[in-house]
Structures are given as structure tokens and as C-alpha cells.
RODOMI-955290 format. One record per atom (N, C-alpha, C): residue in one letter; x, y, z. Coordinates in steps of 0.1 Angstrom, whole numbers, padded with zeros to 4 digits, always signed. Layout:
BEGIN
AXYZ/...
***
This chain:
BEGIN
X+0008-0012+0000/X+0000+0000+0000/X+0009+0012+0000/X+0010+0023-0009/X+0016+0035-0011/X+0010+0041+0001/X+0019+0050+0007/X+0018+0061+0015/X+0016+0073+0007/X+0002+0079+0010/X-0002+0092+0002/X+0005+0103+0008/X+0004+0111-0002/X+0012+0125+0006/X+0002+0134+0009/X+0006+0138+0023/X-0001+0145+0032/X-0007+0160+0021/X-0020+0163+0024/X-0023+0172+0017/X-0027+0188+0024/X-0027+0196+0022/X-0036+0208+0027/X-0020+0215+0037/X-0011+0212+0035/X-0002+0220+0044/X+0004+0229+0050/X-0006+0240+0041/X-0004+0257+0045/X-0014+0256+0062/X-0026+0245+0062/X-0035+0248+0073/X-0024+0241+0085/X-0016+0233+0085/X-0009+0230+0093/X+0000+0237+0098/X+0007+0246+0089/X+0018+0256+0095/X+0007+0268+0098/X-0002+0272+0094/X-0012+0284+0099/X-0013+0280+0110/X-0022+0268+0119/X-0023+0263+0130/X-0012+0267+0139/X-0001+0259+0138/X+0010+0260+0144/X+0017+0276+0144/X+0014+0284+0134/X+0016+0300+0142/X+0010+0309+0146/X-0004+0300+0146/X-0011+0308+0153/X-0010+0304+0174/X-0008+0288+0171/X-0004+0285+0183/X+0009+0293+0195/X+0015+0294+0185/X+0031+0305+0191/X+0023+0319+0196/X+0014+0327+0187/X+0008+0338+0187/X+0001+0340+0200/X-0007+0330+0207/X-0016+0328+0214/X-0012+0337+0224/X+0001+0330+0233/X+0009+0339+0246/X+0011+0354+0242/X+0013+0360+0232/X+0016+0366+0223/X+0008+0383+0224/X-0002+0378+0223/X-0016+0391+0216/X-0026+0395+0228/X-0021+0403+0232/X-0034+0404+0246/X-0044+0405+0240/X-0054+0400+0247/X-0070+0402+0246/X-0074+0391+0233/X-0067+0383+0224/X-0068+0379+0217/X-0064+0359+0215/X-0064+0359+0229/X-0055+0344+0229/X-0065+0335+0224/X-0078+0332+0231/X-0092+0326+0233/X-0090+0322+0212/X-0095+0337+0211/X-0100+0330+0195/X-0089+0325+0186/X-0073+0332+0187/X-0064+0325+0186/X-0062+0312+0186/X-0068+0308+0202/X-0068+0296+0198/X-0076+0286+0192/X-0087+0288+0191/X-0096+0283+0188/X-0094+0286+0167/X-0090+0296+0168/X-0087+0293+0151/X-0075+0285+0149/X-0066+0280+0156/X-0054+0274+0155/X-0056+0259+0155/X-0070+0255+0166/X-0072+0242+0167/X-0081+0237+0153/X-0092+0245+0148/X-0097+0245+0137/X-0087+0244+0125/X-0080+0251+0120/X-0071+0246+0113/X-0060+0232+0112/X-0057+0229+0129/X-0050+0220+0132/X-0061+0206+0129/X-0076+0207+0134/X-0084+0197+0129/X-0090+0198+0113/X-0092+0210+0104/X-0090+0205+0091/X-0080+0200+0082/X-0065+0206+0088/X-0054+0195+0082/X-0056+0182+0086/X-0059+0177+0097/X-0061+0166+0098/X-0074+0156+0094/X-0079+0163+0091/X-0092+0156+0084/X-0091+0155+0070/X-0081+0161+0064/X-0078+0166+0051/X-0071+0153+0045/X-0062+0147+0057/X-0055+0136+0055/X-0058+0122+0064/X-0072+0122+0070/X-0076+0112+0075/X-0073+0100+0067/X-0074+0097+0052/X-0066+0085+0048/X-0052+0079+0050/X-0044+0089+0055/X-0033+0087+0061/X-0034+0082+0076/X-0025+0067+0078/X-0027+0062+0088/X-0023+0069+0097/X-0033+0063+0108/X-0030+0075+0122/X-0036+0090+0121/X-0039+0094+0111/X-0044+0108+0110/X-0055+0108+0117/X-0065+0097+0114/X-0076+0100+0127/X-0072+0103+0139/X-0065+0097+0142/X-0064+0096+0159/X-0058+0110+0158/X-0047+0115+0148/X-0044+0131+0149/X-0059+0142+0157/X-0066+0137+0144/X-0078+0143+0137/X-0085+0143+0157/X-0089+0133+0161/X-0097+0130+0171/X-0089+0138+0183/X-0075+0132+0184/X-0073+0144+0199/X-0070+0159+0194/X-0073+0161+0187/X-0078+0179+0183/X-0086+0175+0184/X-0097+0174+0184/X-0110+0177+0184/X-0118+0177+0198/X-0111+0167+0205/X-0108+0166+0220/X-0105+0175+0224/X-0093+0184+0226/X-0090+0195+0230/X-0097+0211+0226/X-0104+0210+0213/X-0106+0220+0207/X-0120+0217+0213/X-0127+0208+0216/X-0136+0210+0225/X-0138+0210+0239/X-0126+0205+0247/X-0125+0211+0261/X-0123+0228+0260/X-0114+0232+0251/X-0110+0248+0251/X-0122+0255+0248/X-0131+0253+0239/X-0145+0258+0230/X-0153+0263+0244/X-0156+0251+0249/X-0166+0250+0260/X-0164+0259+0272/X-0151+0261+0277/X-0145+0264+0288/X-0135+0278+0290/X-0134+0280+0276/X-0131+0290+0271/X-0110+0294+0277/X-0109+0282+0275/X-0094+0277+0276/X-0095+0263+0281/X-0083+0258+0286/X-0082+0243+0288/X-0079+0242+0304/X-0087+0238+0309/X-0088+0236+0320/X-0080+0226+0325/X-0070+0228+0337/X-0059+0223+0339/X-0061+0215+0358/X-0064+0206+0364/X-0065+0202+0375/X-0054+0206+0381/X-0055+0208+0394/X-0046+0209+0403/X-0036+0200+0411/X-0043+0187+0409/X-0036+0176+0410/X-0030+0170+0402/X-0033+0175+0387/X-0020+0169+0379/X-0010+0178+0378/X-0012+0191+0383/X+0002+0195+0382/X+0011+0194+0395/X+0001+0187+0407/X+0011+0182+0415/X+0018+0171+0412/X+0010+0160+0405/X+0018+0145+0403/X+0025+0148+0389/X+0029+0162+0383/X+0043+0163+0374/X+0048+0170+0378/X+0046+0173+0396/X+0057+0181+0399/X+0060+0195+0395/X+0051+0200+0391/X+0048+0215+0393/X+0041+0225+0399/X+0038+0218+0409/X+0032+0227+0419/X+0028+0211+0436/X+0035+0224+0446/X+0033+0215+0461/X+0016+0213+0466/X+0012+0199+0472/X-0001+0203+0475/X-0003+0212+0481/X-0013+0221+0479/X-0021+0231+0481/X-0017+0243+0477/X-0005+0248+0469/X-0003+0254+0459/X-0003+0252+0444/X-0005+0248+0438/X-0015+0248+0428/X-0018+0257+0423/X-0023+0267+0429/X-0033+0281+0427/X-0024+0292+0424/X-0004+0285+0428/X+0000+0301+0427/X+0013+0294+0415/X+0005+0285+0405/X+0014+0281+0396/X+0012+0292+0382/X+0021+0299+0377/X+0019+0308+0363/X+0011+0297+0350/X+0001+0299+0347/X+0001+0289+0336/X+0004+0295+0320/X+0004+0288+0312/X+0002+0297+0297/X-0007+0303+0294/X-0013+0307+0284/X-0024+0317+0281/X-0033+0314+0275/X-0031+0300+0274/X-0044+0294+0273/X-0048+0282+0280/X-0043+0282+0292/X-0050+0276+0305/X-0055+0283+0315/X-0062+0272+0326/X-0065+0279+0334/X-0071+0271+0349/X-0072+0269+0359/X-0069+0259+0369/X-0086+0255+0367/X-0084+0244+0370/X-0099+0235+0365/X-0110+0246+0381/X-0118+0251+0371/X-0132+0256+0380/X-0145+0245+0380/X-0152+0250+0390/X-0163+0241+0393/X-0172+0241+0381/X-0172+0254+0377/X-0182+0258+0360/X-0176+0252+0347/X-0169+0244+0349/X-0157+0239+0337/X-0168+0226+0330/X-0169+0229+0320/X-0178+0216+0315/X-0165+0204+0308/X-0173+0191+0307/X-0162+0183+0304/X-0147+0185+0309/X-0147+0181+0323/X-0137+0189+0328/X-0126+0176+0327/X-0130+0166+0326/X-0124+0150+0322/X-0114+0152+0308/X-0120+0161+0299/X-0113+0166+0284/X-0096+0174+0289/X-0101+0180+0302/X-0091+0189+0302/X-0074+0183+0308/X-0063+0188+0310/X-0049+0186+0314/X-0053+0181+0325/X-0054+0168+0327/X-0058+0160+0340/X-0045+0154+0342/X-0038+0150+0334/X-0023+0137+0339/X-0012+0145+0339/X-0009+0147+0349/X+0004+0148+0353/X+0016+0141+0348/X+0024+0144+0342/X+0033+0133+0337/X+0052+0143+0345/X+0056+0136+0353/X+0063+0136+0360/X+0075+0140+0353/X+0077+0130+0344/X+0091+0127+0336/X+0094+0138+0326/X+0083+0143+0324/X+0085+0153+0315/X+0079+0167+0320/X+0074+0170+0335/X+0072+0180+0339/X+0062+0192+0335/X+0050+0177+0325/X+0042+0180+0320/X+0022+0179+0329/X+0013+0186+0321/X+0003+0184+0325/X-0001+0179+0309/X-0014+0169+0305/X-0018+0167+0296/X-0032+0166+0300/X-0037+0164+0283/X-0055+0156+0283/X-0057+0147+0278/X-0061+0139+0280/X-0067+0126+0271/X-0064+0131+0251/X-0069+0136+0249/X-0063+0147+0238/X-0052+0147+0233/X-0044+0152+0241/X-0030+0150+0239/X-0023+0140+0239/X-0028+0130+0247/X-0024+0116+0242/X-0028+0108+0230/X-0039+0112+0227/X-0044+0104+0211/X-0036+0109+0206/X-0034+0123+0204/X-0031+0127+0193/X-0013+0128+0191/X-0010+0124+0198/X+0003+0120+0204/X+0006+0107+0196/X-0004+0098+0202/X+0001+0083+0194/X-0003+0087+0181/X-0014+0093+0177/X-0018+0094+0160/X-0009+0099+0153/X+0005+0108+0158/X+0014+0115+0151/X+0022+0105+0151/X+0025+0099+0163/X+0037+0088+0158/X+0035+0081+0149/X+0020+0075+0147/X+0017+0066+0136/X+0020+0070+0121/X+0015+0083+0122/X+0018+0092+0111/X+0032+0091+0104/X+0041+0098+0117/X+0056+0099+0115/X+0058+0086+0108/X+0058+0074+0116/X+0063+0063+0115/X+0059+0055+0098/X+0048+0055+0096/X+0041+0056+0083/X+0052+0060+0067/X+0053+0077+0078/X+0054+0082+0066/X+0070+0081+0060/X+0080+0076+0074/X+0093+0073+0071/X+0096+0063+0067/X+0086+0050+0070/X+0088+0034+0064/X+0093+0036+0050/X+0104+0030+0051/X+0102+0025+0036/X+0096+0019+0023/X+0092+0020+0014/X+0082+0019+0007/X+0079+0003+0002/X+0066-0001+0008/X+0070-0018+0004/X+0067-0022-0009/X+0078-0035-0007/X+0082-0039-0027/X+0067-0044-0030/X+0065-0041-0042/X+0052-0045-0047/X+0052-0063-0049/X+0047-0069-0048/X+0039-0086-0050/X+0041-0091-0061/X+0032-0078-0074/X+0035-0084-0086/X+0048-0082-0095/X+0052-0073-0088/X+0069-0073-0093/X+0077-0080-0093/X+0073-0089-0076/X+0085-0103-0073/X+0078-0116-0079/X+0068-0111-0082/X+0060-0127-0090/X+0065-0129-0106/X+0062-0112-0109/X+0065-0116-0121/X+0080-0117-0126/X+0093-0113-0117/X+0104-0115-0120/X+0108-0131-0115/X+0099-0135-0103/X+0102-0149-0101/X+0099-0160-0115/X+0090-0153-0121/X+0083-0163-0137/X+0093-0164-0143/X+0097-0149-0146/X+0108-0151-0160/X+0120-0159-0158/X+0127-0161-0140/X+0139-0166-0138/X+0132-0180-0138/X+0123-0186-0139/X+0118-0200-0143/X+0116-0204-0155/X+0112-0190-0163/X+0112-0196-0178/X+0124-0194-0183/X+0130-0189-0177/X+0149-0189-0183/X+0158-0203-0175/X+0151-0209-0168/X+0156-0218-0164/X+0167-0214-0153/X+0164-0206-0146/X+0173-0201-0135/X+0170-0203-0122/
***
């Protein structure tokens, strides 16, 4: 099976500078981001035939709908203790980026949001970020394989070294 080439690639570098932009633009982060994720999920849907691209495609959409709803990404307090970024019961006096914000009780789908602490990397994440995590490596991985030998090429060169008596 050929590996297609990824298509629509101006929306994926748009995404991604709008993402940088976000910290960036006072008064302006929110829709920033929300146009950054929309872009980031039409590249990805663009190339849903590319393996793994769903799962791209799905944790954006995950994320771009904890942030939609909540009007950033709501971030628990407990996972940024178990990655080691904030002591129990400080939490509250952790700087976040500019498009977080510490999980409130009015947070809808608050399960979407940076709930896992990840230690080793000094990270908070969402379920989100982990699909879409594995769906890029699948991507990556896909797209570096080497390209497999076609079937009828070894069949048909196996024929002729038989009808040549070889």
C-alpha cells in the first residue's frame, strides 16, 4: 500500500503559528486559539486516509472542544502536583500559559481537560493529547517506512527466472 502524501499543508503551518501567537496578543488568545485548533483539525481531516491521521484528527477535536466550551483548557490541580509542578495546596500560585487555566467548578467536560500529570516530563496533559500523540507517531512512522516492494513485481520477475531456467 503506497503512502499518500499528506495534503492541505499551508492549514498545518497556519495552525501552528497561530499556536506560538496565542501567549503573544493580549485580549486575543481565546479566538487564537480556537482558530489554531480548527485549522489544526482541518489538516487533519484533510488527511484522514493517512494512517494514524484520525487519531491526529480525534485528539484535536478533544482538545478543541475542552477549550471551546471552557473558554481555555482547564488544567486540575492535581495533575500539576503529580508532574511536579506545583506543592499540595499550591497549585493556585502556579503561572500557567495563556491558554490555560486551573480546573473551576463551572468547567464543563472537565475530564477533556490537562488532568495527567506526567512527572518525567514536567508536563500536564488531556486525554487529547495523548491520542493525538500516538496518532502523530503513527503518522511519523508511516510516513518514514520505507516503501513496500510491490507482490506483482516479485512474481512476475520470479516467472521469467523460471522460464529462463534459473
Amino acid at each position: 500500500m503506497a503512502v499518500r502524501p499528506l495534503r492541505l499543508w499551508p492549514l498545518l503551518g497556519a495552525g501552528l503559528f497561530l499556536q506560538l501567537l496565542v501567549g503573544r496578543v493580549d485580549g486575543a488568545a481565546f479566538g487564537l486559539l480556537v482558530a489554531s485548533y480548527t485549522l489544526l483539525f482541518a489538516f487533519a481531516a484533510a488527511n484522514v486516509a493517512t494512517v494514524g491521521m484520525w487519531m491526529v484528527a480525534t485528539g484535536v477535536a478533544l482538545n478543541l472542544a475542552a477549550i471551546a466550551l471552557n473558554a481555555g483548557m482547564p488544567v486540575r490541580p492535581d495533575a500539576l502536583v503529580a508532574a511536579g509542578l506545583a506543592d499540595h495546596g499550591r497549585a493556585g500560585e502556579v503561572r500557567l500559559a495563556a491558554k490555560h487555566h486551573l480546573e473551576r467548578p463551572s468547567d464543563r467536560l472537565p475530564a477533556l481537560g490537562d488532568i495527567i500529570g506526567v512527572r518525567a516530563l514536567g508536563e500536564v496533559v488531556s486525554f487529547g493529547d495523548v491520542v493525538m500523540a500516538v496518532g502523530a507517531a503513527n503518522v511519523v512512522a508511516r510516513l518514514l517506512a520505507p516503501a513496500p516492494r510491490r507482490a506483482h513485481s516479485a512474481r512476475r520477475r520470479s516467472g521469467a527466472l523460471a522460464r529462463a531456467g534459473g
